[in-house]
C-alpha positions as CSV (number, residue, x, y, z in Angstrom):
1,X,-25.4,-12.8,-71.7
2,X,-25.9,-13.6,-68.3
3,X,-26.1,-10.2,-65.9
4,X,-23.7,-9.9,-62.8
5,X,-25.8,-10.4,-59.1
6,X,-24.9,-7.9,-56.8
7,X,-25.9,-8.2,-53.3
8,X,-27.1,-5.6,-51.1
9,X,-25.9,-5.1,-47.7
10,X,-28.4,-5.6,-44.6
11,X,-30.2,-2.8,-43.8
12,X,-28.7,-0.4,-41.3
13,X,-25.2,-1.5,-42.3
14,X,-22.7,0.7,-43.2
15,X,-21.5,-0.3,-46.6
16,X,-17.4,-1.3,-46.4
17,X,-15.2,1.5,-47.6
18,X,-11.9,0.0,-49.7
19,X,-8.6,1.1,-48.8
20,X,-6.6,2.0,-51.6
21,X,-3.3,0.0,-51.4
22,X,-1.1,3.2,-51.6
23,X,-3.1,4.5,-48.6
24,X,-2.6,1.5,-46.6
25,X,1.7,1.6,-47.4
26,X,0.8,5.8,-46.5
27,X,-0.8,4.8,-43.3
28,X,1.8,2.6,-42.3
29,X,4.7,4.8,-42.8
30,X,3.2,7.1,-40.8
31,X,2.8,4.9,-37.9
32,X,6.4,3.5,-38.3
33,X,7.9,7.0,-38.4
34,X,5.6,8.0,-35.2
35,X,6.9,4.8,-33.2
36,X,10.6,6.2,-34.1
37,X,10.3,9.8,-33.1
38,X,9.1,8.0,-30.0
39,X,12.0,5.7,-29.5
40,X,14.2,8.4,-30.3
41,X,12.8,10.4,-27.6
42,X,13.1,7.9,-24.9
43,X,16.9,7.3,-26.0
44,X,18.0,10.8,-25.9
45,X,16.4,11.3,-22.4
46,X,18.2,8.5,-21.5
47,X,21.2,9.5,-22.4
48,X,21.0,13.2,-22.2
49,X,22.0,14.8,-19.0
50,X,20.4,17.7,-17.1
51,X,21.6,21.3,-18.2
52,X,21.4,22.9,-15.2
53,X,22.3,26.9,-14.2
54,X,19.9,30.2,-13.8
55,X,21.0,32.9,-16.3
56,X,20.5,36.1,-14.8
57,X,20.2,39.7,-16.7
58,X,23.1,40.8,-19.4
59,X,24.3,43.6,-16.9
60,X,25.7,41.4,-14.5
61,X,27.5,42.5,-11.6
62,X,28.6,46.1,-10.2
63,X,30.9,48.2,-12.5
64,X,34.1,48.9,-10.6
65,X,35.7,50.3,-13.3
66,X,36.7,50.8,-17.1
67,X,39.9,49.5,-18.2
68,X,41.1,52.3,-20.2
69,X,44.2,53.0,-18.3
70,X,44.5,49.1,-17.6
71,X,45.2,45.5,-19.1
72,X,43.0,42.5,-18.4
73,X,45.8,40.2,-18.4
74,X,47.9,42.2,-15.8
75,X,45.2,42.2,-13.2
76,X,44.1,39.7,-10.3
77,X,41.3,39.4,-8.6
78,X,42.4,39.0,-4.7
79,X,38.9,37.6,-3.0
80,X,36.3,41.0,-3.7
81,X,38.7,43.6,-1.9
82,X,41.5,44.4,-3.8
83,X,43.4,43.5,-7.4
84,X,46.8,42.9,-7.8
85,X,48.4,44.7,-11.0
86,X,51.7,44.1,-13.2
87,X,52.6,47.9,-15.0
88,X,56.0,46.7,-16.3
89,X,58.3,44.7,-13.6
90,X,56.0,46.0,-11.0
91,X,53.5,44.3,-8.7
92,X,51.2,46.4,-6.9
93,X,47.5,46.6,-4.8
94,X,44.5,47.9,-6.6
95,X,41.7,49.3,-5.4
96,X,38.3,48.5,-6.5
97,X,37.4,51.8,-8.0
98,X,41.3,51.5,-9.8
99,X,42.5,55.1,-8.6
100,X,44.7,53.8,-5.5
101,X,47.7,51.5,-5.8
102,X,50.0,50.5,-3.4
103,X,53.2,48.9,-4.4
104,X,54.8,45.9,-3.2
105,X,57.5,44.3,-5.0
106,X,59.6,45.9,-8.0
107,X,61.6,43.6,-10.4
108,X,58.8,40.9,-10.6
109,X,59.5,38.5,-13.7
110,X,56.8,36.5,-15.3
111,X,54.7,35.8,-12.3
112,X,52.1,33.0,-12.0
113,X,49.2,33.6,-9.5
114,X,47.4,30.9,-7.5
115,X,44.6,32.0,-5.2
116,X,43.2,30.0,-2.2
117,X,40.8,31.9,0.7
118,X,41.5,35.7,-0.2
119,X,45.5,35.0,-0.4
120,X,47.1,34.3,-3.4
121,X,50.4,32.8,-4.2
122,X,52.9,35.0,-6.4
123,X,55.7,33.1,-8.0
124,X,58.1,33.7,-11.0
125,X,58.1,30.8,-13.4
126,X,61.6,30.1,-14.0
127,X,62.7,32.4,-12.1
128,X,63.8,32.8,-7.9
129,X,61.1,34.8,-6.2
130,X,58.0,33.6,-4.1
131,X,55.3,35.6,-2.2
132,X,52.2,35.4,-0.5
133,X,49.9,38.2,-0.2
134,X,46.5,39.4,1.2
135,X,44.5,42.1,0.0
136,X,46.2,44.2,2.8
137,X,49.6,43.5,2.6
138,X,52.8,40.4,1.7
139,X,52.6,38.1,4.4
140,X,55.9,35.9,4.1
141,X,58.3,35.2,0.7
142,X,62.2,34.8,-0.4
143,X,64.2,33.9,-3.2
144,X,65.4,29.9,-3.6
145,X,67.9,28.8,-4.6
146,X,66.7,27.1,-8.1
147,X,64.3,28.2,-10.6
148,X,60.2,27.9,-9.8
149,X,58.7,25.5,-11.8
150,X,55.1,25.3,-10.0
151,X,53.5,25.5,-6.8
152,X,50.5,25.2,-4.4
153,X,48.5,27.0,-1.7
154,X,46.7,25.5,1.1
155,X,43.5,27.1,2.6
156,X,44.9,28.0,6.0
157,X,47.9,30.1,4.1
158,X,51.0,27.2,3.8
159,X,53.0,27.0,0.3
160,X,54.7,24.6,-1.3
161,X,57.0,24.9,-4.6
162,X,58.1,22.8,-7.0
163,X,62.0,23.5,-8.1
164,X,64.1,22.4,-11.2
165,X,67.5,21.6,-9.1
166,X,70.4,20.2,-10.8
167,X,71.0,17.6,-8.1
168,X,67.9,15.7,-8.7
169,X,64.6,15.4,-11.3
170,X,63.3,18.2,-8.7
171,X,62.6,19.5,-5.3
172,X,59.8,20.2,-3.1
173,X,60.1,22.5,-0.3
174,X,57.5,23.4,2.3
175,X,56.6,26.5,4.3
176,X,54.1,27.0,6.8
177,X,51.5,29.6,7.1
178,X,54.0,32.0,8.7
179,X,57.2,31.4,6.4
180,X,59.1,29.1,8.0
181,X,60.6,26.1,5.9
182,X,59.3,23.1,7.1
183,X,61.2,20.5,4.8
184,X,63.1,20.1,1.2
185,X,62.3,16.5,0.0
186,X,64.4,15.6,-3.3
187,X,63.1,13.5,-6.5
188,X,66.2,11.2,-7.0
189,X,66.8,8.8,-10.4
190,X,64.3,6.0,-9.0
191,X,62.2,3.6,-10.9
192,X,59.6,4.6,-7.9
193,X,59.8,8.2,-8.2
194,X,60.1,10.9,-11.1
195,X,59.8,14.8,-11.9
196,X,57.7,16.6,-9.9
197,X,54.6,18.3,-11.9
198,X,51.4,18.6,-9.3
199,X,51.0,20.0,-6.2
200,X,48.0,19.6,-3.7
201,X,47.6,20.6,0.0
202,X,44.6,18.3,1.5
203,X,41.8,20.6,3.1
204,X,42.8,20.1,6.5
205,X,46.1,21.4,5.7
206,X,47.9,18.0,7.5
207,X,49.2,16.0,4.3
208,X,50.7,17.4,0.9
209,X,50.1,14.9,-2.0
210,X,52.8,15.3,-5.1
211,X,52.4,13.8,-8.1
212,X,55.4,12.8,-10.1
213,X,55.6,11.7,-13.7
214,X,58.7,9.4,-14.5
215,X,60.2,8.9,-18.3
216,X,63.3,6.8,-17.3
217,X,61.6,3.7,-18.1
218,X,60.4,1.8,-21.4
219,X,56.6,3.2,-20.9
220,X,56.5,6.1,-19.1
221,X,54.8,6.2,-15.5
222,X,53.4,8.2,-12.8
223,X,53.5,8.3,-9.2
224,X,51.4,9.8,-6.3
225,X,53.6,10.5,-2.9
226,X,51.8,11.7,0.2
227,X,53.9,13.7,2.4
228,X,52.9,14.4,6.0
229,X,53.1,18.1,7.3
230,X,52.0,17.4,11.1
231,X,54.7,17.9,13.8
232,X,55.3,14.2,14.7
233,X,56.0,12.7,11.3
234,X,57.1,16.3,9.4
235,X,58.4,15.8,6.0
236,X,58.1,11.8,6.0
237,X,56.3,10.3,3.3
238,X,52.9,8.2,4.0
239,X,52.2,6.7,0.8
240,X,52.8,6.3,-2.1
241,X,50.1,5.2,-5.3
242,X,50.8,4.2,-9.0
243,X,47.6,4.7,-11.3
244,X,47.1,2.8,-14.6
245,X,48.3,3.8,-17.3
246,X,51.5,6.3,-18.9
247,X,49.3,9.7,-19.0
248,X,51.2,12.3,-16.3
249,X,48.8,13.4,-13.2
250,X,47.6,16.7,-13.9
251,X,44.4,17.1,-11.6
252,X,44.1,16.2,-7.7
253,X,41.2,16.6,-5.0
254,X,40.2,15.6,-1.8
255,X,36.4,14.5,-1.3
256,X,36.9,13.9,2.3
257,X,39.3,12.9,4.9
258,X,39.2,8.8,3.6
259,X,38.9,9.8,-0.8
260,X,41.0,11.6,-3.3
261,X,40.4,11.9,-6.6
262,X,43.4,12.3,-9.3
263,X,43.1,12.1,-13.2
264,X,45.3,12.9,-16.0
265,X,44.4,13.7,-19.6
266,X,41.6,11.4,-19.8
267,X,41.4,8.8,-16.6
268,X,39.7,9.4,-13.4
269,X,41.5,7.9,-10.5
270,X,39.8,7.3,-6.4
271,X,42.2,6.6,-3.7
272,X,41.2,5.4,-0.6
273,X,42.3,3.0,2.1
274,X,45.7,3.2,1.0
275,X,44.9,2.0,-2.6
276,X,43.8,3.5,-6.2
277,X,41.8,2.3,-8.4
278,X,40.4,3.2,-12.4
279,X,37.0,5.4,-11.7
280,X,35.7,7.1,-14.8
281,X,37.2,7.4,-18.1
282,X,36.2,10.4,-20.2
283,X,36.8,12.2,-23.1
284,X,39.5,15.3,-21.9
285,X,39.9,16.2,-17.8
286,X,40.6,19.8,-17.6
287,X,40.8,20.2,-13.6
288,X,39.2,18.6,-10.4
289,X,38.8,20.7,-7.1
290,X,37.5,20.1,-3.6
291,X,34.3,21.7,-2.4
292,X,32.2,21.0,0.4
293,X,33.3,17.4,0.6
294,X,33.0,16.3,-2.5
295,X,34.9,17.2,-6.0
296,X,33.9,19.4,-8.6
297,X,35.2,18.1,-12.4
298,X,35.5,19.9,-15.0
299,X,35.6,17.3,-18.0
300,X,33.8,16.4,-21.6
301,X,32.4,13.0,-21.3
302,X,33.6,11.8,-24.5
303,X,36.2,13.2,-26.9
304,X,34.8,15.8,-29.0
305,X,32.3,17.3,-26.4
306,X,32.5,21.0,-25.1
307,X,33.1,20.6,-21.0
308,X,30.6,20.7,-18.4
309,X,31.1,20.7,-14.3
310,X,30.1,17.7,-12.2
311,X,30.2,17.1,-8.4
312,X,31.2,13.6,-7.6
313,X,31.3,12.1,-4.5
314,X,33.3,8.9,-3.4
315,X,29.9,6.7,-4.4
316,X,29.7,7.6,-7.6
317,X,30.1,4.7,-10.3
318,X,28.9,7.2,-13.4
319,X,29.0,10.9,-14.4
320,X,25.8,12.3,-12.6
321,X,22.9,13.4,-14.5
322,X,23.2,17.0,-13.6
323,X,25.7,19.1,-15.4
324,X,26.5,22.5,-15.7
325,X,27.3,23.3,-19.7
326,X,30.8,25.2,-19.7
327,X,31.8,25.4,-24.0
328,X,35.0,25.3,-25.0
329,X,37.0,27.6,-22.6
330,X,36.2,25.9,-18.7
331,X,38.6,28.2,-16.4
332,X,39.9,26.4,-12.7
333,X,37.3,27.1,-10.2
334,X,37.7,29.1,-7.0
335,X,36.6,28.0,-3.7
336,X,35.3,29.7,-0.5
337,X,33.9,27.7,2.0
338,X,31.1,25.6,0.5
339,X,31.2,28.2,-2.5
340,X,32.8,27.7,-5.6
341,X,32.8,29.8,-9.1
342,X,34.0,29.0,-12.3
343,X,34.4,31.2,-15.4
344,X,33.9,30.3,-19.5
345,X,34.5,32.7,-22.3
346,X,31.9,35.5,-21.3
347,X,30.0,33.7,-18.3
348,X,30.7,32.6,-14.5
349,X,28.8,30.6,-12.6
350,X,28.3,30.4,-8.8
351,X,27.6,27.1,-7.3
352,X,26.3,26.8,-3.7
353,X,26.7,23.6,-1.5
354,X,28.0,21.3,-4.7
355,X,24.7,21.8,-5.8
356,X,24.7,22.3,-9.6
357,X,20.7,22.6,-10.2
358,X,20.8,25.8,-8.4
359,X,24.3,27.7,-10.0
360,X,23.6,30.5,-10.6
361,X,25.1,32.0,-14.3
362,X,25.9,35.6,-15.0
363,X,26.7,37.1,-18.7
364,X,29.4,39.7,-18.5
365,X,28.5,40.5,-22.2
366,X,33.0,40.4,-22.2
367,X,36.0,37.7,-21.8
368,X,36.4,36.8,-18.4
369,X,40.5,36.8,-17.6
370,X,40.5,36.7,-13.7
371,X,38.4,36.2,-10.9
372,X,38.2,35.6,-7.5
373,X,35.1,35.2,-4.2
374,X,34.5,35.2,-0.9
375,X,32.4,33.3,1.7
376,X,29.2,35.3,0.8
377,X,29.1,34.4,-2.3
378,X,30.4,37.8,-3.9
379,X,32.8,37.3,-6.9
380,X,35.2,39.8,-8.2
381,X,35.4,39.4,-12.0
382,X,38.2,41.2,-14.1
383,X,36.9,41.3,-18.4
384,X,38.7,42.5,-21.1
385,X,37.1,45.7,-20.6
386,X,36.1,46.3,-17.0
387,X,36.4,45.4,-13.2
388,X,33.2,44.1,-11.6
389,X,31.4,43.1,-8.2
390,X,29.2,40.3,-8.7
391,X,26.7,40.4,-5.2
392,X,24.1,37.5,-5.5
């Protein structure tokens, strides 16, 4: 029987190892599931935006005051000096410590606060009464003569309501900074016009935009009138816009003296040179305000998300990059200046310049119900268990 030759290798050779066929398919799987995690990385980076916001300490802000002998949802912050309370039909000022009160109208039913500059507009929903106040004192108010269904107040002090009259699908009227009526302008049955359901007073205090939603026809429509408040052309309107789609117009802001911004449930909307056009569509709109020239959203990106604040400005084509995660309970912001807070669940965040990589985020360790700020960057927060002073 013949023997098998084997051959020896050349000196100085290593001799070949064999790979084991189940090594090799080992080998490869772990290169395939390393080029993955690597794709997958690249893609979320993509697509993930910036978180951005400094947490500060739990103990956030000054204690004020416990709220034993007070409820959260009876008090407003009025910029950092005083609170306005509601003990029964009662409206009165609050001092920061919560041991002096002054009061200033009796009978108040159901009233709705909107702040703007350390003065805050008081009205009662449904009801005949208007006011705005200070933290000193009422500056101007009245009854009218149909019930309140909304309102707005401009930076320099003006007020405007929104009326359910008989006569018409609403009213608008107008008062200046001191009081005075300026104008009454009447929805009438129009295919061009509808109910009256947002108010917004640009910046410079000159034009008053009023959006109107109108269900007469098959789909149903809105409608974006601009009013102008200056002494030549008081009271007439300028223009008027129709954006896409039936969704009513919940949200508008001014980026600057040539861009606004408006959006219902779900559609972003820029008007400028007299037109408006689709901008951004996302997943649910919860407000849009104007600070420092530019517009800080409040939105989810896609339906499903928790919100997060973006500033926008009128070259924007996307959402930006930088966000500032808000969860599930985004508040409207307040603005001072170039300042602007806003509140969610047990946090508020400061936001300097419509810069969001430098917010700054405070834990009140409680539910945030009001709160207000002023120029310097001090916010008044009211929780569900105390008053405090927020100095950054």
């Amino acid at each position: 029987m013949a023997r098998k030759t084997q051959t020896k290798p050349p000196k100085g050779a290593k001799p070949r190892r064999k790979v084991k066929p189940g090594r090799l398919n080992l080998f490869l799987w772990l290169a395939f599931l390393a080029a993955l995690t690597l794709l997958l990385v690249i893609v979320v980076r993509r697509n993930t935006r910036t978180t951005a916001g400094t947490a500060t300490d739990a103990a956030a802000g000054q204690l004020m005051f416990n709220l034993s002998d007070h409820q959260a949802d009876k008090l407003w912050a009025i910029g950092t000096e005083k609170l306005l309370e509601k003990k029964g039909d009662t409206l009165s000022l609050l001092s920061l410590d919560g041991q002096q009160r002054e009061v200033l109208f009796q009978d108040y039913d159901n009233p709705q606060v909107i702040s703007a500059n350390g003065r805050i507009l008081i009205y009662e929903l449904s009801g005949y009464r208007y006011n705005v106040i200070d933290a000193t004192q009422s500056l101007y108010g009245g009854t009218t003569d149909a019930p309140i269904a909304g309102g707005a107040l401009s930076a320099q002090g003006a007020c405007a309501l929104i009326l359910d009259t008989d006569a018409s699908k609403g009213q608008v009227s107008v008062y200046n900074a001191s009081g005075d009526k300026l104008f009454d302008w009447l929805a009438q049955d129009s295919t061009l016009s509808g109910y009256p359901i947002k108010l917004a007073f640009s910046p410079d205090g000159e034009t008053l935009d009023v959006a109107l939603y109108n269900t007469e026809s098959n789909e149903p429509k809105s409608f974006i009138n601009r009013f102008d408040l200056s002494q030549e052309q008081l009271g007439q309107r300028l223009a008027q816009f129709q954006p896409d789609g039936s969704g009513p117009i919940g949200g508008l802001a001014y980026l600057n003296d040539d861009f606004m911004a408006a959006a219902n449930d779900h559609q972003l909307f820029k008007i400028s040179n007299a037109q408006i056009q689709n901008w951004l569509s996302l997943g649910t709109i919860y407000s849009l305000t104007s600070v420092n020239g530019q517009v800080l959203l409040i939105a989810s990106a896609t339906v499903g998300e928790q919100a997060s604040a973006y500033i926008l400005d009128a070259t924007a084509d996307s959402l930006p990059e930088t966000a500032l995660a808000l969860g599930d309970q985004p508040s409207v912001p307040q603005v001072s200046d170039d300042l602007a807070a806003v509140s969610s669940g047990q946090m508020v965040w400061l936001i300097s310049q419509g810069k969001l990589d430098h917010a700054q985020a405070y834990d009140l360790k409680s539910e945030v119900t009001s709160f207000d700020l002023d120029s310097q960057g001090r916010i008044l927060c009211v929780t569900e268990d105390a008053v405090r002073l927020i100095k950054p």
